[in-house]
ZAMARGU-4260 file (C-alpha; in steps of 0.2 Angstrom, whole numbers, plus 5000, padded with zeros to 4 digits):
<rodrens>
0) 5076/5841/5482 | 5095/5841/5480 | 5093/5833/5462 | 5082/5847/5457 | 5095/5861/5463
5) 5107/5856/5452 | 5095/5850/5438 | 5090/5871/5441 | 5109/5877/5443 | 5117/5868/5428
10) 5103/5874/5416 | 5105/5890/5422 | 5125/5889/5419 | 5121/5882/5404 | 5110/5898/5398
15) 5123/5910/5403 | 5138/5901/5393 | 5126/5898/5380 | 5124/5921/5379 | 5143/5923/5380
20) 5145/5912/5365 | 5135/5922/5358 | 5143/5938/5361 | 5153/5944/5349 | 5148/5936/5331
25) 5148/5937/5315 | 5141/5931/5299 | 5140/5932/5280 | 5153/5934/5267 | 5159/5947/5257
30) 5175/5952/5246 | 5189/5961/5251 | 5197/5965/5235 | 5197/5951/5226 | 5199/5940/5242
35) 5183/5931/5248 | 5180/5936/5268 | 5171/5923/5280 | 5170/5934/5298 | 5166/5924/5315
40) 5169/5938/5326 | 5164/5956/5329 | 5171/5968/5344 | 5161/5988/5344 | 5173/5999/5353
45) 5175/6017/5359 | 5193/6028/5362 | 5188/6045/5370 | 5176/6054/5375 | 5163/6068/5369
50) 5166/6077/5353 | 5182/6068/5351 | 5175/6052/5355 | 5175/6037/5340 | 5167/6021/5339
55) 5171/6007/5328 | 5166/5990/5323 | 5177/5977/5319 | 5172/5959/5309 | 5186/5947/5308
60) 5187/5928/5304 | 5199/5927/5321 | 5200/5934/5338 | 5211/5946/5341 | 5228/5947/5348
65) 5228/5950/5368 | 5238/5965/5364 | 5223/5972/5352 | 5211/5971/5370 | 5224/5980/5379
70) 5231/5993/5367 | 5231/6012/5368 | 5228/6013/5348 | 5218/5998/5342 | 5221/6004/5324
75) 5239/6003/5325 | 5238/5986/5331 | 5227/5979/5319 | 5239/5986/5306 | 5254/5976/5314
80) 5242/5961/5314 | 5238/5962/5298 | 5254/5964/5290 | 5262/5951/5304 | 5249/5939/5302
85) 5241/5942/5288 | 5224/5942/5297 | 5210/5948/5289 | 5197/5958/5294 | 5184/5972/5290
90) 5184/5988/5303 | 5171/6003/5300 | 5173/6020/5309 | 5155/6026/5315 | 5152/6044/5318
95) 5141/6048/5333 | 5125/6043/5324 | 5132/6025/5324 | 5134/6029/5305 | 5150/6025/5295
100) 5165/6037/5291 | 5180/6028/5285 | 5182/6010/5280 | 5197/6000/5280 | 5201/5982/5276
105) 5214/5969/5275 | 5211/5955/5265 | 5223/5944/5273 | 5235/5947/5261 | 5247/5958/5274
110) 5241/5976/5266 | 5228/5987/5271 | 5214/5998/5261 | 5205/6011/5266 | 5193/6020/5258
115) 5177/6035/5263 | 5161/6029/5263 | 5153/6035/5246 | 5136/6040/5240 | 5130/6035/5223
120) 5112/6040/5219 | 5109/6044/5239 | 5116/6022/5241 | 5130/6024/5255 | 5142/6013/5251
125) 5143/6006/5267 | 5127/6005/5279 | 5125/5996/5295 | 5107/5988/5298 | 5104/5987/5316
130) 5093/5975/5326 | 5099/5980/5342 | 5109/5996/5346 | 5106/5999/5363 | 5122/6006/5369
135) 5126/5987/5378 | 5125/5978/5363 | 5127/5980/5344 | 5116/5967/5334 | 5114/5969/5316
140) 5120/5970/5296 | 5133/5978/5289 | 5129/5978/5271 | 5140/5986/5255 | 5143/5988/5238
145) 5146/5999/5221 | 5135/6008/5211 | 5117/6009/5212 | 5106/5998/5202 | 5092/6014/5204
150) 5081/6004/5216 | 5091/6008/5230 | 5101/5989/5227 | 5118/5990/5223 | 5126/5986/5205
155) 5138/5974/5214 | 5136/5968/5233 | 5152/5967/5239 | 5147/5964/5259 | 5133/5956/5268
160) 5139/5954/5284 | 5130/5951/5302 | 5137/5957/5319 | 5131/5953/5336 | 5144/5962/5348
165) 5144/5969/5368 | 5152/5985/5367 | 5168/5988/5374 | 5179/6001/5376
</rodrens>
């Protein structure tokens, strides 16, 4: 009977180490610039509150600084960390419809782009796909490119990206 305890405990430690891992995510490749972008890890988080509250998702090839989790202005410190450690990363400003505003990227090269979303033929430049969006947890694909080919494809795919995140604030 005590075998079968901790047959039944270490398969249920197992399982829950086995959902954190998958916490947090991400997939695909894309193109920063010219720069080729491999993320392996994606964050959703919130500042404020209301009308003034914003969410944004964040894909990067590494984890974030500890200071990132604890700051005030997130975006501020992914700048530093950017231009101090020329980390890469992909971060989307979602409005409160969980669709994307503002765009801005560092390649890994120390400098940041940003850009609005566009519309080209009613294709959004940016459009986030989402499996799960259940206000726990963010699973899905953020997709992107220029132009539009006419059938609603883009010209040139610049991101094809996949997220699975717990939302934080």
């Amino acid at each position: 009977m005590k075998l079968i305890s901790t047959a039944v405990l270490l398969l249920s430690i197992s399982i829950s180490l086995f959902a954190q891992n998958q916490s947090n995510t991400a997939g695909g490749k894309g193109k920063i610039n010219d720069f080729e972008f491999h993320p392996k890890f994606s964050y959703f988080y919130s500042a404020g509150s209301g009308a003034k509250k914003q969410t944004w998702l964040l894909l990067t090839d590494q984890t974030p600084s500890v200071q990132w989790t604890t700051a005030k202005d997130r975006t501020e410190t992914l700048r530093q960390w950017c231009e101090s450690k020329k980390a890469a990363f992909v971060l989307v400003e979602l409005d409160n419809a969980a669709k994307p505003q503002l765009l801005s990227q560092c390649p890994g090269d120390g400098a940041i782009a940003m850009e609005m979303i566009s519309t080209i033929n009613g294709l959004d430049s940016v459009v986030l796909k989402f499996d799960v969006n259940d206000g726990k947890r963010m699973k899905g694909k953020l997709l992107g490119g220029n132009g539009n080919n006419g059938d609603m494809t883009y010209a040139e795919e610049t991101k094809d990206y996949t997220f699975d995140a717990v939302v934080g604030k």
